[in-house]
N, C-alpha and C positions, 0 to 999 in steps of 0.2 A: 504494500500500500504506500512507505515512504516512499520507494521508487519512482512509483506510478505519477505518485503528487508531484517529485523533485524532477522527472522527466516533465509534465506539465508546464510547469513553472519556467524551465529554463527554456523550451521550445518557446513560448508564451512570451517571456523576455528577448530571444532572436527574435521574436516575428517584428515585435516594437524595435526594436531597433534596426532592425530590417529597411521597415516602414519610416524610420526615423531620419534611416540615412538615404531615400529616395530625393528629396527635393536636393542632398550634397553635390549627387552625381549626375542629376537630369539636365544641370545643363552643360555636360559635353566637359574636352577636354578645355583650361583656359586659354583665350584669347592674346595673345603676350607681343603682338606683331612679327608677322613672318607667317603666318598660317592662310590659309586658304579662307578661312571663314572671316577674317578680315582686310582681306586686300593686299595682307604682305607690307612688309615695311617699308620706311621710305625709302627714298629715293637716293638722298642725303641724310639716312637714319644712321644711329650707332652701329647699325647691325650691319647695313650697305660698306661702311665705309672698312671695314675689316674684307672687302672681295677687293678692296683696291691695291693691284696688285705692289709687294713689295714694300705696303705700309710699316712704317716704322712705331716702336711703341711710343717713342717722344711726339711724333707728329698724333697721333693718337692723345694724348693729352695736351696738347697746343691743340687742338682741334677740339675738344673736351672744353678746355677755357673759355674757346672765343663765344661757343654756348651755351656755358655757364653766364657769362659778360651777358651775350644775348637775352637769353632768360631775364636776368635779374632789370634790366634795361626796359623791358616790356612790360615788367609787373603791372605799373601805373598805367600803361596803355592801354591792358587788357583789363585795368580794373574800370576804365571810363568806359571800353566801350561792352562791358558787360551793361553798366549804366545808362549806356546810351540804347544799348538795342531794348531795354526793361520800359526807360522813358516811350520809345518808337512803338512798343509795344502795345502801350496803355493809350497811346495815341491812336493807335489802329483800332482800338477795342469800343472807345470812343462812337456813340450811335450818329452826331455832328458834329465830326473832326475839326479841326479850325487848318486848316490846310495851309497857312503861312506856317504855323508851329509845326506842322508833321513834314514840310516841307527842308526846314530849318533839324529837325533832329533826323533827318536821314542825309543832310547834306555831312549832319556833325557823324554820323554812322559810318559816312562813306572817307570823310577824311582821317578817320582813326584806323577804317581797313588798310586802308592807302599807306599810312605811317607804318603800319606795323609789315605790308609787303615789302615797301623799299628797306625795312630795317632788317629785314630775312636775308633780302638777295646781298644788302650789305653783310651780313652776315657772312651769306654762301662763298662772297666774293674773298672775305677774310680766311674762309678757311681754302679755296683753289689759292691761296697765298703760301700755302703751309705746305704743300703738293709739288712733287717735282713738274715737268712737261707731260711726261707720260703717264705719271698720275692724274694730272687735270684732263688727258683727253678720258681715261674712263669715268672721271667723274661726270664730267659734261653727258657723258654718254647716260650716264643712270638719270640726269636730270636731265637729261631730254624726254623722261616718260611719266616723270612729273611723280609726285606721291602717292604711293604704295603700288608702286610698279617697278622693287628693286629687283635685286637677281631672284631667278626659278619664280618669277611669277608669270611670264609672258604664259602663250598659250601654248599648249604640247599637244602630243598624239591625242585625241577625241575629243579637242577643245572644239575643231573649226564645227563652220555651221554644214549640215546638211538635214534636205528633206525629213521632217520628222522627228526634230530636234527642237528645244526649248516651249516655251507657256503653248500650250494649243497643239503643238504639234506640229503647225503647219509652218507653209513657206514666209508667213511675217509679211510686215508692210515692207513694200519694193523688193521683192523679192520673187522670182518665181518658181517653179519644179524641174525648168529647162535644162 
């Protein structure tokens, strides 16, 4: 009878925990950049710039700094334009917008995107500094496919399109079965 109960109890206890550890693992392995379920890193990621052939561990941290610098330099930029796109928001949401104002916080939206672009590519520019010649032609190359299109993510064997492939199945707009 001890048995039977201490057999009970501890199946009883697996099944809860079982059941417990469901929601841990339902969603999939994590997403850490470089995977397929997110696009794969960047372009000009930490993870990119280690296929650049020949890299040195010094230029690897000279390159580490200038986006650290970068980073800490944006802080304020990215904290106005969280503020801005919040204001823009509440603007839009607005049933009679005043259209000078919403006009005026998307101009302010657009010149904080704008500041924080030219601050990237000055950036990017900082680090093909750090790079010999033959290093900056592969870099350029991985930033020529823009973010999250570094190495192994282009298309491979059953990537391309044919008849019967992707939403519906069928041949898609402009597209025919020819």
């Amino acid at each position: 009878m001890i048995r039977r109960k201490t057999a009970l109890i501890l199946a009883l206890v697996t099944g809860i925990l079982l059941v417990a550890a469901l929601p841990a693992v339902s969603y999939g392995p994590l997403r850490t950049g470089g995977g397929p379920g997110d696009g794969g890193p960047r372009g000009d990621g930490p993870m990119c710039l280690a296929f650049i052939p020949d890299i040195t561990a010094d230029q690897l941290e000279a390159i580490a700094a200038i986006r650290d610098e970068h980073h800490d330099a944006m802080q304020d930029v990215r904290d106005a334009l969280y503020e801005a796109k919040t204001a823009f928001r509440e603007l839009m949401r607005d049933p009679d917008p005043d259209l000078a104002a919403v006009r005026r916080a998307k101009e302010k939206l657009d010149a904080l995107e704008t500041d924080m672009l030219i601050a990237r590519l000055e950036m990017r520019a900082a680090v093909r500094d750090v790079l010999t010649d033959g290093q900056r032609i592969f870099f350029d190359e991985m930033q020529a496919f823009g973010p999250h299109h570094g190495p192994g993510m282009g298309p491979g064997p059953g990537m391309e399109w044919h008849p019967g492939s992707g939403p519906g199945m069928g041949p898609g707009p402009g597209r025919s079965d020819d």
